[in-house]
MIFI-799222 format. One record per residue: residue in one letter; x, y, z of N, C-alpha, C in turn. Coordinates in steps of 0.1 Angstrom, whole numbers, plus 5000, padded with zeros to 4 digits. Layout:
! MIFI-799222
aXYZXYZXYZ...
! end
This chain:
! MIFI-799222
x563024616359562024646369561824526378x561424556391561524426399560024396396x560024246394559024166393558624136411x557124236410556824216426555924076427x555224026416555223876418555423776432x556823786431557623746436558023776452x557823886453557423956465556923876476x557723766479556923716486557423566501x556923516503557523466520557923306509x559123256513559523136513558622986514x558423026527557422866528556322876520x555622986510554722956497555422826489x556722876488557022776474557122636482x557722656497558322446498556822416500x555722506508554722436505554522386489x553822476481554322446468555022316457x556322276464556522166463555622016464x555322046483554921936486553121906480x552722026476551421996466552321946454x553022016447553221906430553921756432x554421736447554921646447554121546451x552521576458551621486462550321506456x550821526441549421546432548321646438x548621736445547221826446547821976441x548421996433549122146426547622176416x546922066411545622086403544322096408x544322066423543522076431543022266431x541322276429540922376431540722446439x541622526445541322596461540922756454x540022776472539522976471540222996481x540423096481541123196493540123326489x539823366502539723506506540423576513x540723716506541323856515540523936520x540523956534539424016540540624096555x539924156557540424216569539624186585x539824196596539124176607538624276614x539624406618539024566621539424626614x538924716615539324856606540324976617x541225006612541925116621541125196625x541925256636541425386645539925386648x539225286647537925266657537125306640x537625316628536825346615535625196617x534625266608533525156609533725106591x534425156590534825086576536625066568x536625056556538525096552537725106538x538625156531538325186515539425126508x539225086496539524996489540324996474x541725006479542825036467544024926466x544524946453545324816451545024696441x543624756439543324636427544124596410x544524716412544924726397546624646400x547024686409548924646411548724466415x547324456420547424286426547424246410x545924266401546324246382547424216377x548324326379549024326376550424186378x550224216392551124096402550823946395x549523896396549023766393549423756381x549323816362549823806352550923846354x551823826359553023806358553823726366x552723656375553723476375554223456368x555523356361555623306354557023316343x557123466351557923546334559223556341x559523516346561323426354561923336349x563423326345564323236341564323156349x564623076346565422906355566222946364x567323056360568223076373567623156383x566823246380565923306391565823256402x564823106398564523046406565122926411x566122906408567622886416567922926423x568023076425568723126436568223116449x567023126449565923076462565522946464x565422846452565022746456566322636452x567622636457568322546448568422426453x569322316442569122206449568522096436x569421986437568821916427567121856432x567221836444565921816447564321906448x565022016442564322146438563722136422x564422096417565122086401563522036396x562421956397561521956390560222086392x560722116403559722226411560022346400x561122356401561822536395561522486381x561622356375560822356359559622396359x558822336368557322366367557022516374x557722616381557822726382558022806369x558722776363559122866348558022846340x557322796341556022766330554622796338x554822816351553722856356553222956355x552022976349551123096343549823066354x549523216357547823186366547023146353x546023056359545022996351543423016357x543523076368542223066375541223176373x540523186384539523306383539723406394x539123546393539823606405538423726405x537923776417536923836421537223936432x537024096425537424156437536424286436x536624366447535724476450536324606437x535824696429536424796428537224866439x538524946431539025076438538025186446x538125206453537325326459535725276466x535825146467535025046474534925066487x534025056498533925066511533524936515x534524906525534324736530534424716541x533924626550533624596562534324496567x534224476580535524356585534424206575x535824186574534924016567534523986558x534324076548533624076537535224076526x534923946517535923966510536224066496x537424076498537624216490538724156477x539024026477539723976465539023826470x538623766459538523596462539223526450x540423446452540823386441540723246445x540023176427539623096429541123016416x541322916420543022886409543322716419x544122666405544922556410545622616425x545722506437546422526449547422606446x548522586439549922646437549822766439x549022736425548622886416547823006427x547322966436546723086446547223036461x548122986461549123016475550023086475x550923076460551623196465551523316456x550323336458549823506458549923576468x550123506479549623576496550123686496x551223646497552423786505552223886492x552423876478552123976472551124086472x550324006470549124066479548624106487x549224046496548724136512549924246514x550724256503551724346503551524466499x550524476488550424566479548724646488x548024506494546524576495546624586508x547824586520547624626533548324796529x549024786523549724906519548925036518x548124986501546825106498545625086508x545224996512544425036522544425096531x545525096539546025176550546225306547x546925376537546625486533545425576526x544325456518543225516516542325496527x542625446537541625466547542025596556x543025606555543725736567543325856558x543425846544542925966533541426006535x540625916536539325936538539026006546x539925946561539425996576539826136571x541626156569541126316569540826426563x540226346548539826466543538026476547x537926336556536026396557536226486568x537426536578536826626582537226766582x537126766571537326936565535826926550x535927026551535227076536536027136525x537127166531538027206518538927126516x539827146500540727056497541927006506x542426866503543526816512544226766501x545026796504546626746487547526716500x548026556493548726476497550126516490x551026526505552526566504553126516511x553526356511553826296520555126166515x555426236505556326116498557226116502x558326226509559426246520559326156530x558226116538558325996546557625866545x557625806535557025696524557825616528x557225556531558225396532559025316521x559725466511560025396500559325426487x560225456474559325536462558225446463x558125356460557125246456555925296465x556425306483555325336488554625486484x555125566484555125726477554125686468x554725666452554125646444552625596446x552625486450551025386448550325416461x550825526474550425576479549525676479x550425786471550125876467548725856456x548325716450547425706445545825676452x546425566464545325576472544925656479x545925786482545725906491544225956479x544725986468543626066457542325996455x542525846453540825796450540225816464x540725786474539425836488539725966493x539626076487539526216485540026276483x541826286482542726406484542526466472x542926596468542626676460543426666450x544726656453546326656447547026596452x548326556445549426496452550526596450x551426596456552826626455553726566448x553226406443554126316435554226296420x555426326415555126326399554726206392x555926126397555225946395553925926392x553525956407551825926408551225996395x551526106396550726176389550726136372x551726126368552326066354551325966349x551325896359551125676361549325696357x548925816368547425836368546625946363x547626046355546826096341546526186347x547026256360546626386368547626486372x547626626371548526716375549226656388x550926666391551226716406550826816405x551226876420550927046423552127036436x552527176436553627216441554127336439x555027416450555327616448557127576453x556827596463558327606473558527606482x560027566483560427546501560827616506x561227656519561827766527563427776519x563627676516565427686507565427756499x564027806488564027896477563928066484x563828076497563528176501564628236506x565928106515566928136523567628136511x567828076498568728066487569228246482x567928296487568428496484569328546500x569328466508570228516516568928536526x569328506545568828536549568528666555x567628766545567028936545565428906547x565129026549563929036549563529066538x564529176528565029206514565029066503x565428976509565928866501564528816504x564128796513562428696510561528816500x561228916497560928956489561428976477x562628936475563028926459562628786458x562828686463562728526460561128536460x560528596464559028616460558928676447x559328746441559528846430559728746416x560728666424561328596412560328506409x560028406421559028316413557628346409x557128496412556128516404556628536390x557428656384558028676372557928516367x558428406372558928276366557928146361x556628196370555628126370554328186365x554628276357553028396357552728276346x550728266353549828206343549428106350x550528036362550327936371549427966379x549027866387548427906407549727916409x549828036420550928136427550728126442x551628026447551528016465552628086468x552828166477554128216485554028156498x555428086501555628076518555628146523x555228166536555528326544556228296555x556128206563557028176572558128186582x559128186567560528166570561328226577x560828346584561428496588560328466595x559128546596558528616603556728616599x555828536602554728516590553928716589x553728706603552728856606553928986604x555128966609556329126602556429136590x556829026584558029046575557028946561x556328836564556228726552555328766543x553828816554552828826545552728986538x553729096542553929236539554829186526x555829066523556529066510555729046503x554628906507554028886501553028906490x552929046498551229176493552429286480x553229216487554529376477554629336462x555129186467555629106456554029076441x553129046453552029026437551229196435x551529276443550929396439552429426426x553329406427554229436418553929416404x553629286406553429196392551529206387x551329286396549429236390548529166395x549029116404548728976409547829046418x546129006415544829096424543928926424x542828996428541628926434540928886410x541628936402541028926387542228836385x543328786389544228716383543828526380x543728516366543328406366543528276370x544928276372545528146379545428136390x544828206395544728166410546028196425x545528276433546928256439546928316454x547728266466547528246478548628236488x548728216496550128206506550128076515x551028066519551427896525551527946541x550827856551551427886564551827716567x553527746569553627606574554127576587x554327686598554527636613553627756619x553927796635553127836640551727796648x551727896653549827886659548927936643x548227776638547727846623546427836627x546027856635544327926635544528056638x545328096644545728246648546228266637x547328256633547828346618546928346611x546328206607545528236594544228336595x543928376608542828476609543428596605x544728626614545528766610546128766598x546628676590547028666578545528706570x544228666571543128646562542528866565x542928866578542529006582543429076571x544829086571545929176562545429176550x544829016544545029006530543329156527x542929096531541129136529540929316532x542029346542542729506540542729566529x544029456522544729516514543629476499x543029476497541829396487542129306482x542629156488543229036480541928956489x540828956488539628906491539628736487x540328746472540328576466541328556469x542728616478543728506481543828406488x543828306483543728196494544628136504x544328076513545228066525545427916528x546627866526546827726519548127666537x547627556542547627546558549027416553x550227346557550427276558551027266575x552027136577552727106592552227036599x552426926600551926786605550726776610x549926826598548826776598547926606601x547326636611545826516607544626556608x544026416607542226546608541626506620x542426506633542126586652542426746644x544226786644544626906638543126976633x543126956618542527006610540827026618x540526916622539226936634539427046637x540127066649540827166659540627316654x541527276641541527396639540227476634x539527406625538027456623537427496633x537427416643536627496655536827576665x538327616661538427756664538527856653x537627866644538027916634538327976623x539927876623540827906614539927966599x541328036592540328086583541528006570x541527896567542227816560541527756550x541527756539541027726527541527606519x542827526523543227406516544527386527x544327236526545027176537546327086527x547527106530548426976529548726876539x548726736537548926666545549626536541x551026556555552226446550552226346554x553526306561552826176568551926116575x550826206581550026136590549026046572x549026086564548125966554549625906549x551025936540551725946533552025726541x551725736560552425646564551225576575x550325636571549125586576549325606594x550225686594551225726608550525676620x549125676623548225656636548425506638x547925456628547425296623548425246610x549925236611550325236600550825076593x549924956601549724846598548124786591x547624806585546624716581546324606581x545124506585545524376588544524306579x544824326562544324196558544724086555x544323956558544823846560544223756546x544523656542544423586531544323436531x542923416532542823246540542323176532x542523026531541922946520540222906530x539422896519538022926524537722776516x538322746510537422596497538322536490x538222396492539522316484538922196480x539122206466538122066458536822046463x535722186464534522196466534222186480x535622166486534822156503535022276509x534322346519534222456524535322426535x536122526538537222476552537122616558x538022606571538422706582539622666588x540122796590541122766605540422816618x540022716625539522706637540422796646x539722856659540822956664540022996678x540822976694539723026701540123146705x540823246696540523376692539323426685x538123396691536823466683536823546668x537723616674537923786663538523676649x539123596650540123506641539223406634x538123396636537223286633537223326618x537123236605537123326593535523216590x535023276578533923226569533923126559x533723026562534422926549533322966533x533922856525533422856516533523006503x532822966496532923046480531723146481x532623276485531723376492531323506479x530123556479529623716471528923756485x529023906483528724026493527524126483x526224106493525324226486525124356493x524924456488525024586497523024596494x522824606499521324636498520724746501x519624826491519624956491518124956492x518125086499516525176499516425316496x515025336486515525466483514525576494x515025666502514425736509514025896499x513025946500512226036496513026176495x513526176503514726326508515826276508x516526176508518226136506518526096496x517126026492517225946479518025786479x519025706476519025556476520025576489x520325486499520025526507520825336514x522325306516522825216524522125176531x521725036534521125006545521924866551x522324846546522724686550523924586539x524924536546525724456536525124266544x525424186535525424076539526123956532x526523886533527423816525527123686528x527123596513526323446510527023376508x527323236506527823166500527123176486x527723176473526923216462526423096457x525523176454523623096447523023036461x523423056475522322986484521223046483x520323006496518823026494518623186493x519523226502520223396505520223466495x520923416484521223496478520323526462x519523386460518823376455517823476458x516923486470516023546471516423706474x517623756475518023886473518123946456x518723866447518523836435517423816425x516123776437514823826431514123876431x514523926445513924076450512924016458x512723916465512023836474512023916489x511323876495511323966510511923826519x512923896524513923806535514723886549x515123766558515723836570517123846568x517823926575519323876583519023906593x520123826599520623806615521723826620x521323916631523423936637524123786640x525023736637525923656638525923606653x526123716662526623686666525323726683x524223806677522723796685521823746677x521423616673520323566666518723666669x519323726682517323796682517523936677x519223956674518924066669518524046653x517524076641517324096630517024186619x516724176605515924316602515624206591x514324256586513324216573513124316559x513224266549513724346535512024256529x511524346523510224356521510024336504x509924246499509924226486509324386481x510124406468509824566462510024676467x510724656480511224756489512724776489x513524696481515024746481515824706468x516824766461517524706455518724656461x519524626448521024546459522224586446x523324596450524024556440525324446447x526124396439527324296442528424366445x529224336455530524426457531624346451x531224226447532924146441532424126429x533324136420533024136407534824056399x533723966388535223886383536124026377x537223986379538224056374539423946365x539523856365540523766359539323646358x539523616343538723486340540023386334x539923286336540723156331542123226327x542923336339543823356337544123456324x543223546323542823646318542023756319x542623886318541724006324540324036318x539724016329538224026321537524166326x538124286329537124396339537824506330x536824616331537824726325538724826329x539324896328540424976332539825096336x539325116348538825226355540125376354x540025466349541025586357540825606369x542425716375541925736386541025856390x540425926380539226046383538125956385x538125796379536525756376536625656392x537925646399537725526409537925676422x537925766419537925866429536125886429x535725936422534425936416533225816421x534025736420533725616426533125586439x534525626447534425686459533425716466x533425866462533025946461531425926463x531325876453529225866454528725766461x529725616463529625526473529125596490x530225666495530325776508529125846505x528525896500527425986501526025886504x526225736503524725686502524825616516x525725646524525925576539525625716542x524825676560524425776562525525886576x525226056574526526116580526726046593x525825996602526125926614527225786612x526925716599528325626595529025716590x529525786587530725836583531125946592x531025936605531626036609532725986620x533626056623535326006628535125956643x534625996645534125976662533025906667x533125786673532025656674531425676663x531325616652530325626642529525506642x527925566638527125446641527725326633x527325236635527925096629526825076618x526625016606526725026599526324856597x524824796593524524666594524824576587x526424436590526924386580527024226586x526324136581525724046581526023906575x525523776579526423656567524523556568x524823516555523323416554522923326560x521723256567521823156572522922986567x522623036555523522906552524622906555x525523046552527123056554527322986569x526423086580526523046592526022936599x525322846593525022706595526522616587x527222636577527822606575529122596583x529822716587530622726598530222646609x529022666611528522616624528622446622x528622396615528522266613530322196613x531122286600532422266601532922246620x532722356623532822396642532722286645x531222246646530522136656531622026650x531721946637532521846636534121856636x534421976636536221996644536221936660x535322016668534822016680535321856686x533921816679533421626684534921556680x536221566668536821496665537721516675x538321676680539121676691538721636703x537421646706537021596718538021416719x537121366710537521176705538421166702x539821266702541321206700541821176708x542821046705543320986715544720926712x546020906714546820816712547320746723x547820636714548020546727549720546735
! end
């Protein structure tokens, strides 16, 4: 198996070098992974990948000598690639759960480790969490805008099994119903789901005769299962949905059959079919057959179609999540924030690029409303144990402040809110310290997260924004780092 570890950009290691070769490989640095925007104008991204970064970090280490030869050779290499073969992470590591909702800025992994030891995590990292994020955030968008199921069928244009697979995972914790991927499915303890392709239909020869035996057959082959037929392939309103009604009136197949069973439309005008197709079925008394929609779907499509509408019961959708197809780069970045207790930055007069120094926790802070019940109101993020965070931790009454409008504020009223922490240790002294969530329990997860933000944040089109905030201290601290970057470039000079 490839050791994804390793997965990763070159100049980690010569950097790498030049810390063991100038005594700072033991030096304590943080990095945070955070992102800057969120795709497609989202006021948030959802949060997958935690379990495969785990995985990645415990298994530095487990490479031969020649391994690391091949990339780093060179007698002048030669003490580096020793101390590579024995390097095990030793640090500490803090990250958001799976199925987490996170805002630009707010970090969603913070590793705290010897220099070496958390530089070259980057690329693995941002390998594995631009990946799942990008697809659990495109999962979210389109299954919030439907009310019925959405099963992810998207591994045909996957950037690759790997992407398929661990895609296919983040597609299901931020909503989808099913996958189409067996991997996935195996890996995460859940059914695939799947019927047939137009090939099983043209395989009887192209008849009108033949699509109703290839219907015939796979009922006879699957009785006891859920029973989808394509109708398509020929003709959906002549020929597909008339075999259709032939084939399960043959076998039994009514509105009392237990397994469940329905018809596929996958090209066409499908707000129109599926009305005439739902008219035929409801004739003929198949009242419970359901009407199962795929064809390059997204959720504009799936929008669309609702509101003209469609009479569609469960959606498949391929690449637009499978490849995050709209937005199919995610941009989190991975910055050292603290090195031997000092808070740093990369200065930048890109505003948007400006990052947060120091050793950061993020509180989501809650209110419970009478008719909604607890009730998202605010994130904000501390340097941990400041004055901030202290008095959120005691339930103290305190302000935040927009960053970036001091007059804009809001006030938290002692005994008026709870809070909880969105980063949580996950690796202590180079060992797993958090438990092994499934994926029903990090979909679940999800799941009840999205319900306590309100429908005006979660909805696909301008969504209200959502109040996410940094402590006085953090922002006095930046502000200080600033002011003394500032005054030293000002006073440079050479002669």
């Amino acid at each position: 198996m490839l050791n994804y570890s390793y997965c990763s950009d070159k100049y980690h290691y010569t950097m790498g070098k030049s810390f063991l070769e100038t005594g700072k490989k033991d030096v304590i640095a943080i990095f945070n992974m955070f992102y800057r925007v969120a795709p497609e104008h989202n006021n948030w991204a959802v949060v997958s990948g935690i379990q495969e970064v785990i995985d990645c970090i415990l298994n530095l280490g487990k490479e031969t000598p020649e391994f690391y030869e091949r990339f780093l050779p060179g007698e002048d290499y030669a003490e580096f690639r020793k101390y590579l073969c024995t390097m095990k992470f030793t640090g500490n590591v803090y990250a958001m759960r799976e199925g987490e909702i996170v805002f630009p800025k707010q970090p969603i992994i913070t590793v705290e480790a010897p220099l070496i030891e958390a530089q070259v995590l980057e690329t693995p990292m941002l390998c594995i969490m631009n990946h799942q994020m990008a697809v659990a955030t495109k999962a979210s968008r389109v299954c919030r805008s439907t009310n019925h199921p959405v099963s992810e069928f998207g591994s045909r244009r996957a950037h690759g099994p790997w992407a398929a697979t661990y895609g296919a995972k983040a597609a299901m914790i931020a909503g989808c119903a099913s996958t189409s991927n067996i991997l996935a499915g195996i890996m995460n303890g859940v059914p695939s789901t799947g019927t047939m392709a137009h090939s099983f239909i043209t395989a009887y020869g192209s008849t009108v005769e033949g699509e109703y035996h290839a219907f015939r057959d796979y009922i006879k082959t699957h009785m006891g299962e859920n029973l989808i037929l394509l109708i398509d392939t020929y003709d959906t309103l002549k020929c597909g949905i008339l075999n259709a009604i032939r084939a399960f009136r043959e076998y039994g197949i009514n509105d009392n059959y237990p397994g469940g069973y329905g018809i596929r439309l996958d090209s066409g005008d499908l707000a129109y079919l599926s009305i005439k197709v739902r008219k035929i079925l409801d004739e003929h008394g198949m009242t419970q057959c359901k009407i199962f929609a795929t064809s390059s779907l997204d959720e504009y499509l799936i929008s669309d179609l609702e509101r003209q509408g469609a009479r569609i019961d469960s959606y498949g959708v391929g690449d637009a999540i499978a490849t995050s197809k709209a937005a199919p780069c995610f941009g989190n970045v991975y910055k050292l924030v603290q090195v031997d207790g000092e808070p740093v930055l990369k200065r930048s007069e890109d505003t948007i690029k400006l990052i947060n120094p120091g050793f950061q926790i993020t509180y989501r802070i809650i209110k419970h409303d009478p008719e909604l019940g607890d009730v998202y109101k605010a994130d904000v993020t501390c340097l941990r144990g400041d004055s901030l965070a202290m008095k959120i931790e005691g339930g103290e009454t305190f302000t935040i402040y927009d960053e970036q409008d001091r007059y804009k504020f809001k006030t938290f009223e002692a005994n008026s809110y709870t809070w909880r922490r969105l980063q949580d240790q996950i690796i202590r002294d180079g060992e797993r310290c958090c438990p092994i969530h499934t994926l029903r329990e990090k979909k679940a997860f999800y799941k009840d997260t999205l319900a306590h933000f309100s429908p005006s944040e979660r909805r696909l089109i301008n969504p209200h924004y959502y109040k996410v905030d940094i402590s006085d201290d953090l922002w006095k601290t930046k502000l200080g780092i600033l002011e003394r970057l500032n005054a030293q470039i000002a006073n440079l000079r050479i002669d």
